[in-house]
C-alpha positions as CSV (number, residue, x, y, z in Angstrom):
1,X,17.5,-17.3,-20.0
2,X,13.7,-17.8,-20.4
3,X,11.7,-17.3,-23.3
4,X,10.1,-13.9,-22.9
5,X,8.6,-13.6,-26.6
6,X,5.1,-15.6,-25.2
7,X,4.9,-13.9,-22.2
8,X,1.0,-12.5,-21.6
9,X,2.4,-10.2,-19.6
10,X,5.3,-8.6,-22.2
11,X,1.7,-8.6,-24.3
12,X,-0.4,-7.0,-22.4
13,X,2.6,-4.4,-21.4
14,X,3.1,-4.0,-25.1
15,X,-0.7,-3.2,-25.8
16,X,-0.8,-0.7,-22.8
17,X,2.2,1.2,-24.5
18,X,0.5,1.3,-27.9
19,X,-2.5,2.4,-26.1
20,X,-1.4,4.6,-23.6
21,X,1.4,6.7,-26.7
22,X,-1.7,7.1,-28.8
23,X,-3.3,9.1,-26.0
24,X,-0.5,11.1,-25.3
25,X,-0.2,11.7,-29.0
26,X,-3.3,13.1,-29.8
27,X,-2.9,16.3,-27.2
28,X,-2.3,19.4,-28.9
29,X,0.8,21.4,-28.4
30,X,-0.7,23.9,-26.6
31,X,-2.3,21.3,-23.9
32,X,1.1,19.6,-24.0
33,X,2.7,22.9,-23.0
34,X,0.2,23.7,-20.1
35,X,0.4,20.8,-19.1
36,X,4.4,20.5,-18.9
37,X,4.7,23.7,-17.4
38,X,1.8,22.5,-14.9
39,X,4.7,19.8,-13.9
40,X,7.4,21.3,-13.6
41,X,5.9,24.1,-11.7
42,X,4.8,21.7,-9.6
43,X,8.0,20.0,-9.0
44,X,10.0,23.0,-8.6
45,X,7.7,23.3,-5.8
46,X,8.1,20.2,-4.3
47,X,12.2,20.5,-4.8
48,X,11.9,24.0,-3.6
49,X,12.7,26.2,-6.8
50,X,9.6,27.9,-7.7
51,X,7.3,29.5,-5.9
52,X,3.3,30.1,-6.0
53,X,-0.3,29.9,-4.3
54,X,-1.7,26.9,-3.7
55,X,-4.7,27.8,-5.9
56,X,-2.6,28.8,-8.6
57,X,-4.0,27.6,-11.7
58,X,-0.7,25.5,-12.8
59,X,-0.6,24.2,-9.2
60,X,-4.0,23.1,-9.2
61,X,-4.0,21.3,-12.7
62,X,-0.8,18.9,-11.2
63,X,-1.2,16.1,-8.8
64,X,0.5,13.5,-7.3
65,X,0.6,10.2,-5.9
66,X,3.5,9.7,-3.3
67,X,3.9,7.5,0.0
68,X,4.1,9.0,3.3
69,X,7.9,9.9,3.4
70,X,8.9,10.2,-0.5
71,X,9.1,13.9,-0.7
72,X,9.3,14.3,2.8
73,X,12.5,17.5,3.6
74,X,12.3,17.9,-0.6
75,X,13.2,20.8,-0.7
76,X,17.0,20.5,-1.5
77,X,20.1,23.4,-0.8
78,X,21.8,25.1,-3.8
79,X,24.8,23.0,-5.1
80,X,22.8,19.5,-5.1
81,X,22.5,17.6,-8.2
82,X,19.3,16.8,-10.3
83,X,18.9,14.3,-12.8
84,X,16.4,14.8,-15.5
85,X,15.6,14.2,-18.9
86,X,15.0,15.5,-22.3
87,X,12.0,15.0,-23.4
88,X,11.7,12.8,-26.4
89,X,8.5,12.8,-29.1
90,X,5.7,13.5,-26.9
91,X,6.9,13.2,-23.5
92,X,6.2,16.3,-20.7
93,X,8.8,18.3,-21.2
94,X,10.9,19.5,-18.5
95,X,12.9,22.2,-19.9
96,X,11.2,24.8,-17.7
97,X,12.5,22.8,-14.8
98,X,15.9,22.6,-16.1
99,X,16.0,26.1,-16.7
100,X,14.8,26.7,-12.8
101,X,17.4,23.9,-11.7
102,X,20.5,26.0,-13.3
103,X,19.0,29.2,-12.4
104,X,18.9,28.0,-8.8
105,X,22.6,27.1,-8.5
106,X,21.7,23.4,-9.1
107,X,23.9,20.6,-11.1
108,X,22.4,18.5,-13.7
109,X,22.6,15.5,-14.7
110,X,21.1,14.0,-17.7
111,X,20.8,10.5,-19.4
112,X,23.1,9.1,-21.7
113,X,22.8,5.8,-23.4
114,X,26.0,3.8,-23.3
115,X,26.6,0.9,-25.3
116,X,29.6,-0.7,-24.1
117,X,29.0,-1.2,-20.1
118,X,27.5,-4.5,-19.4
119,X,26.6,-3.5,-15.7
120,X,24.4,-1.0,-17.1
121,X,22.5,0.8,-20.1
122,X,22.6,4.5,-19.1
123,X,24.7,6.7,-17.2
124,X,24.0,10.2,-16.1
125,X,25.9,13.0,-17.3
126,X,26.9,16.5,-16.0
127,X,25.5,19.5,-18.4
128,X,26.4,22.6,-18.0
129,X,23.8,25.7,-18.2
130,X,25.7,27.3,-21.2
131,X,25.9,23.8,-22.6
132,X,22.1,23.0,-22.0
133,X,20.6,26.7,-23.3
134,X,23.2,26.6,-27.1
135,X,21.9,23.2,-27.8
136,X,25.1,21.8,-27.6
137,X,24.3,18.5,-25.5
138,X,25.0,15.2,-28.4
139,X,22.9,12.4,-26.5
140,X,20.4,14.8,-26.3
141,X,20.1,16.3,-29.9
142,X,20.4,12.8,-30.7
143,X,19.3,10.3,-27.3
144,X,18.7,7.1,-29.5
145,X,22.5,7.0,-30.6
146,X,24.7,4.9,-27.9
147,X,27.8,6.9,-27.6
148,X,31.0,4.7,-25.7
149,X,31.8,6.1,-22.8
150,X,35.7,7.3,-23.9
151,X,34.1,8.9,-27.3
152,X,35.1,12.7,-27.0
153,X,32.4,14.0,-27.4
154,X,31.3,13.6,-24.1
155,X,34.4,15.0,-22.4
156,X,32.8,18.4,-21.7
157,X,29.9,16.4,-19.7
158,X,31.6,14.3,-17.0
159,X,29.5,11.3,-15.5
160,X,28.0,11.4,-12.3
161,X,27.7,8.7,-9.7
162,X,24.5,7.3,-9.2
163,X,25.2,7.9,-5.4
164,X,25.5,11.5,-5.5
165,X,22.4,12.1,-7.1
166,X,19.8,13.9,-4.8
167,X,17.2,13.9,-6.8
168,X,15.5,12.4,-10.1
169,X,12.8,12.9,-12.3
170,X,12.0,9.6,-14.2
171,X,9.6,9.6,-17.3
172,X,7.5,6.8,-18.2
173,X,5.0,5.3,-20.5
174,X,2.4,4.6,-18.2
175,X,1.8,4.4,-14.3
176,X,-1.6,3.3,-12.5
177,X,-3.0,4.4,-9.3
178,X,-0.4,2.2,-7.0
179,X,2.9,4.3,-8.7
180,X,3.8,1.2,-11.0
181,X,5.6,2.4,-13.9
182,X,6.0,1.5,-17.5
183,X,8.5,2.6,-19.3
184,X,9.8,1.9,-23.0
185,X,10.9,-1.4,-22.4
186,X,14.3,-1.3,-22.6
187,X,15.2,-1.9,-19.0
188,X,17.5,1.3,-18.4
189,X,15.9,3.0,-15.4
190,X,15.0,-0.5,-14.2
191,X,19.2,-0.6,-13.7
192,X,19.6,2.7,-13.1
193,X,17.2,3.4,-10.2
194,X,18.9,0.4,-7.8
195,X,22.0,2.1,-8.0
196,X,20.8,5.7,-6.2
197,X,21.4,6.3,-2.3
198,X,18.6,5.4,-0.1
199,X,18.0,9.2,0.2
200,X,17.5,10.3,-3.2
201,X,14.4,11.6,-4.0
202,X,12.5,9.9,-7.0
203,X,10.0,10.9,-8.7
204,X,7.7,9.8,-12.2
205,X,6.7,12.8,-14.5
206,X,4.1,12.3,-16.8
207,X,0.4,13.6,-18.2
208,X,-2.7,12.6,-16.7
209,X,-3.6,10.7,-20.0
210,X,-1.2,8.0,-19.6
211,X,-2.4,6.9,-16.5
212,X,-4.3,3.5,-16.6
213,X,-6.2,1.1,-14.0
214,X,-3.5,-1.1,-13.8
215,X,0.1,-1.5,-15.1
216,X,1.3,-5.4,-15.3
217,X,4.2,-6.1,-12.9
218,X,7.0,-8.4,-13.3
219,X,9.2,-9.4,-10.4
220,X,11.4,-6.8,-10.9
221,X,8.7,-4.4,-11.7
222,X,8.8,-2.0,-8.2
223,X,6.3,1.4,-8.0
224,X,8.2,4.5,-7.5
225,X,7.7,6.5,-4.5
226,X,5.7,9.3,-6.1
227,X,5.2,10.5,-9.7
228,X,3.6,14.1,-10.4
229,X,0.9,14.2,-13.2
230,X,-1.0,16.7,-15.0
């Protein structure tokens, strides 16, 4: 395996995250809530769950960068499944989306750190809407502790194959003008995201401060087909 420590580009993506999670730090709560609702009123449009004018002030504050076909027919049928995430520190949250998701007949699926699978870091997990509004999700009240996939806690949240995932919402560190993402740095959506069906629609949530001129790309390193921003 090659030495990665000396890398100038693990540097320069380590000084972009430093740079990029001060920024995001220093918004207030209350532009860190107009801002998340922003997104995820824009996605529900795009996924077809919420409604609203096109000059609607939380329309018009979102944007997005997308290729031709990567929210082409978006607009998905009751019944299909959504992975998101919970937002962690100072992410954009997406609870408001979630909330629109289960209101809307949709299953969720949410991230869950699994220690003892070598093919993969994270699997995505089924969460009910009763589950999701008492607060009673564990890899969510707590995301940085790797649960094994047989621990019983996690019975009332079955997994959910990568393949029959419609759509996903993906958070990030960073992203630049060509859709390149940077993420934490711990390689679990890098693993995850090869493992969806052609067909699922991805998409990168973030706020408007953590984009940067360019993100340093690795081989492996492949933009996303759109990410909303606000």
């Amino acid at each position: 395996m090659p030495d990665r420590r000396n890398n100038p580009i693990i540097e320069e993506k380590s000084l972009i995250r430093r740079q990029v999670r001060a920024a995001r730090g220093n918004l207030s709560p209350h532009e860190r809530s107009m801002k998340s609702h922003a997104l995820c009123t824009k996605l529900g449009r795009i996924l077809g769950l919420a409604q609203g004018k096109e000059d609607d002030a939380s329309v018009v504050m979102a944007h997005m960068l997308a290729d031709d076909a990567a929210t082409a027919g978006a607009a998905l049928p009751e019944g299909s499944t959504i992975a998101l995430y919970a937002a962690f520190n100072d992410e954009a949250s997406l609870d408001e989306l979630i909330g629109l998701c289960h209101r809307g007949g949709m299953k969720i699926a949410l991230p869950c750190m699994n220690p003892k699978r070598s093919d993969r870091p994270m699997d995505m997990r089924a969460v009910s809407r009763s589950a999701w509004n008492d607060g009673a999700v564990p890899f969510v009240n707590d995301p940085l502790t790797r649960l094994a996939a047989d621990d019983k806690a996690l019975a009332p949240f079955p997994l959910v194959a990568p393949d029959v995932i419609d759509a996903i919402i993906v958070p990030l560190v960073a992203f630049d003008g060509q859709r390149r993402r940077l993420g934490y740095g711990g390689g679990n959506y890098d693993a995850y995201l090869p493992l969806l069906s052609e067909g699922c629609i991805v998409i990168g949530a973030a706020f408007a401060e953590q984009r940067v001129e360019r993100v340093p790309a690795e081989s492996h390193d492949l933009p996303l087909p759109a990410i909303v921003y606000a």
